[in-house]
RODO-2510 file (C-alpha; in nm, 4 decimals, decimal comma):
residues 149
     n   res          X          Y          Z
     1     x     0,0000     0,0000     0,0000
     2     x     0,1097     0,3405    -0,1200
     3     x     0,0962     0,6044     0,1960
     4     x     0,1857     0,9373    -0,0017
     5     x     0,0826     0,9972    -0,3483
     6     x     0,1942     1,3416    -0,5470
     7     x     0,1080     1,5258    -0,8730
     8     x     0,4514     1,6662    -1,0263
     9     x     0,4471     1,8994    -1,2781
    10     x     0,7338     2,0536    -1,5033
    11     x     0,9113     2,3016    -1,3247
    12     x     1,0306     2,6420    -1,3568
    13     x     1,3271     2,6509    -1,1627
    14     x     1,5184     2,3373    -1,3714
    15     x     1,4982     2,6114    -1,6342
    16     x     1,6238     2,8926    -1,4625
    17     x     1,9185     2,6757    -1,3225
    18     x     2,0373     2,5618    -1,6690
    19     x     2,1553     2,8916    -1,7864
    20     x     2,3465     2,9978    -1,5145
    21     x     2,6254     2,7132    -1,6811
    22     x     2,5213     2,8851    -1,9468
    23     x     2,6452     3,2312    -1,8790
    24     x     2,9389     3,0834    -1,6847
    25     x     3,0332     2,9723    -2,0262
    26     x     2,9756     3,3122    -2,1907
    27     x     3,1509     3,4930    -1,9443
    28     x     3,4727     3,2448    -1,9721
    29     x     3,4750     3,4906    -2,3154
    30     x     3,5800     3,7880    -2,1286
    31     x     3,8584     3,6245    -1,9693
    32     x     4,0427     3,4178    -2,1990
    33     x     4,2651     3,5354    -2,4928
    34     x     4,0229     3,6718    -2,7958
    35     x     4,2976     3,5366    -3,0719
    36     x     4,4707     3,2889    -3,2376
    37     x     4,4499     2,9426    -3,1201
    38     x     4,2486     3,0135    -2,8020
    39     x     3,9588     3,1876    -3,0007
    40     x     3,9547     2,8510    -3,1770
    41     x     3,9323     2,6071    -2,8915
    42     x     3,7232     2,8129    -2,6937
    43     x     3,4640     2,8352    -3,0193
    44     x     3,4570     2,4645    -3,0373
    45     x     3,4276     2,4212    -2,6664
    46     x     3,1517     2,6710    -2,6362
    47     x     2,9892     2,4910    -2,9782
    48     x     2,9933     2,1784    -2,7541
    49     x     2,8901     2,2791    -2,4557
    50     x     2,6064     2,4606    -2,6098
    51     x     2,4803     2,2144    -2,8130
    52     x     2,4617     2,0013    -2,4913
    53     x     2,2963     2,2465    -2,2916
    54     x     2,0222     2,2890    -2,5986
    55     x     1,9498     1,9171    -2,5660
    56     x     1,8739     1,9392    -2,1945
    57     x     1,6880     2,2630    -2,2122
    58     x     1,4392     2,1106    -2,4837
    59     x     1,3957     1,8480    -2,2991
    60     x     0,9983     1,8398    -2,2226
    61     x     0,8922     1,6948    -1,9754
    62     x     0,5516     1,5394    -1,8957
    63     x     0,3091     1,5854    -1,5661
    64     x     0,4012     1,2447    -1,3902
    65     x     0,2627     1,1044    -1,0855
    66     x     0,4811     0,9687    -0,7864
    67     x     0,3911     0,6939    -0,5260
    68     x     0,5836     0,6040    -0,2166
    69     x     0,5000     0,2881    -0,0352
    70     x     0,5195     0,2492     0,3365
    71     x     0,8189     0,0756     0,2921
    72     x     1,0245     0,2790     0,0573
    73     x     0,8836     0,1958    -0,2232
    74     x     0,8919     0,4158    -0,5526
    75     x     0,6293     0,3949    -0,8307
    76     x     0,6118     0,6630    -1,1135
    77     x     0,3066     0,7102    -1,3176
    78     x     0,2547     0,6721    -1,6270
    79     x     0,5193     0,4360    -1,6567
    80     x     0,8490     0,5696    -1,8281
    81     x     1,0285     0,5722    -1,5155
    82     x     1,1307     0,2691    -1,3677
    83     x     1,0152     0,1766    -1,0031
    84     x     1,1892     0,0794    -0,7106
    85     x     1,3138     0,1326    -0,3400
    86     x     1,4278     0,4554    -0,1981
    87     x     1,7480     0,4714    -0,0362
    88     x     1,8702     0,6186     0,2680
    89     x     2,0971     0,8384     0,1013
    90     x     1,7776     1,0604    -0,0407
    91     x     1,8425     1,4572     0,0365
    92     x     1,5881     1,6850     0,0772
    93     x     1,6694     2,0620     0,0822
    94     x     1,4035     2,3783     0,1694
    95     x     1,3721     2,4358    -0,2666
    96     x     1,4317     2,0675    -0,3668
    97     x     1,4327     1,6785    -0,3132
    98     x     1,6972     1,4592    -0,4668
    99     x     1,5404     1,0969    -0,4580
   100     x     1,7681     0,8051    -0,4702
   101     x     1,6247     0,5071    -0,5439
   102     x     1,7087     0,1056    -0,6787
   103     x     1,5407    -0,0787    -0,9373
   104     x     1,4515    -0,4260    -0,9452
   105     x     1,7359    -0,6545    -1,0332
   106     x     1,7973    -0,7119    -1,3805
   107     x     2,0130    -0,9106    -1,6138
   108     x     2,2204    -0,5930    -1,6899
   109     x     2,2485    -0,5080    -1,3318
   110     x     2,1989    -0,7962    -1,1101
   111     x     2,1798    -0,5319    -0,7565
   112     x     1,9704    -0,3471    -0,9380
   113     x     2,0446     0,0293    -1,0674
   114     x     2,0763     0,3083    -0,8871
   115     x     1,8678     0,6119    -0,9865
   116     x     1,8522     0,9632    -0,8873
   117     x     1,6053     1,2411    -0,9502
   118     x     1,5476     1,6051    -0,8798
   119     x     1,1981     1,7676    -0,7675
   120     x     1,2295     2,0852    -0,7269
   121     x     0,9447     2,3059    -0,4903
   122     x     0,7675     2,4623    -0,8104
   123     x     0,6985     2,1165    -0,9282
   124     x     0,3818     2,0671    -0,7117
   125     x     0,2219     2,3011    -0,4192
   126     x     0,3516     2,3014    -0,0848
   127     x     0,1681     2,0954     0,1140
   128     x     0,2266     1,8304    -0,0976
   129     x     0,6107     1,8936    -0,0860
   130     x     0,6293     1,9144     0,2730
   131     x     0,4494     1,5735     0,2669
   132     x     0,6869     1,4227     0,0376
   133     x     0,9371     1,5625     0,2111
   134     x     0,8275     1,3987     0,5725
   135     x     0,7699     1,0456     0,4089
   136     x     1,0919     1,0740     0,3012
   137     x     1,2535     1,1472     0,6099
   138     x     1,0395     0,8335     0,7636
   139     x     1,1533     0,5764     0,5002
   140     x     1,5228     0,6816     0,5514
   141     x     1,5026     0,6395     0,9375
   142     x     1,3377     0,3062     0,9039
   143     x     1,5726     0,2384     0,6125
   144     x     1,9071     0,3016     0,8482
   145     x     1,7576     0,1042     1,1173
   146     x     1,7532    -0,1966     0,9438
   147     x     2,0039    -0,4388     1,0123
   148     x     2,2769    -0,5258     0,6996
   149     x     2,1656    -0,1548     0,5297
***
């Protein structure tokens, strides 16, 4: 049985945070050399880097639904996500959660793979984040005092 249930949405703030590598980047211009050889390398770095940063900004990503068991256990709805157990090592901050969770095991990895995802505050309303938030913090103290974890 599932004992907290949330609504995500896409959030705000994942967009906000990508461009401030973004105009780290940018600003690296000011700094370096602006000839020769290092105009060159930093072009083709900054090509690089940007077209990496376009792929995660375009990214779109889809309302999803998140279920946490009374035992650690992760379910994402609809589907694209694999499930799984929460781990102790979890954070949760005042603007975000990091969840940390292990799939099933597998063929390709027989302990099962590790997963991590962020959910930032903006993502849902704050009752329900302060709820995830608590049954987080009560899986991880009944994950660390089980014996052998």
């Amino acid at each position: 049985m599932f004992e907290s249930s949330l609504a995500l949405h896409p959030s705000r703030w994942r967009r906000y945070l990508l461009l401030l590598p973004l105009l780290l980047a940018l600003s690296l211009a000011l700094l370096l050399p602006s000839s020769g050889l290092w105009l060159w390398c930093y072009l083709l770095l900054l090509a690089v880097f940007a077209g990496l940063w376009w792929q995660q900004w375009s990214v779109q990503h889809r309302p999803q639904s998140l279920l946490i068991g009374e035992q650690g256990e992760l379910r994402w709805l609809p589907g694209d996500t694999p499930a799984g157990q929460l781990q102790a090592d979890s954070l949760v901050l005042e603007w975000a959660i990091r969840l940390h969770w292990r799939t099933a095991p597998s063929r390709s990895f027989p302990k099962g793979e590790l997963l991590q995802r962020w959910i930032f505050a903006d993502q849902c309303n704050d009752d329900d984040f302060r709820a995830l938030a608590r049954s987080i913090r009560q899986c991880q103290l009944r994950l660390r005092q089980r014996p052998g974890t």
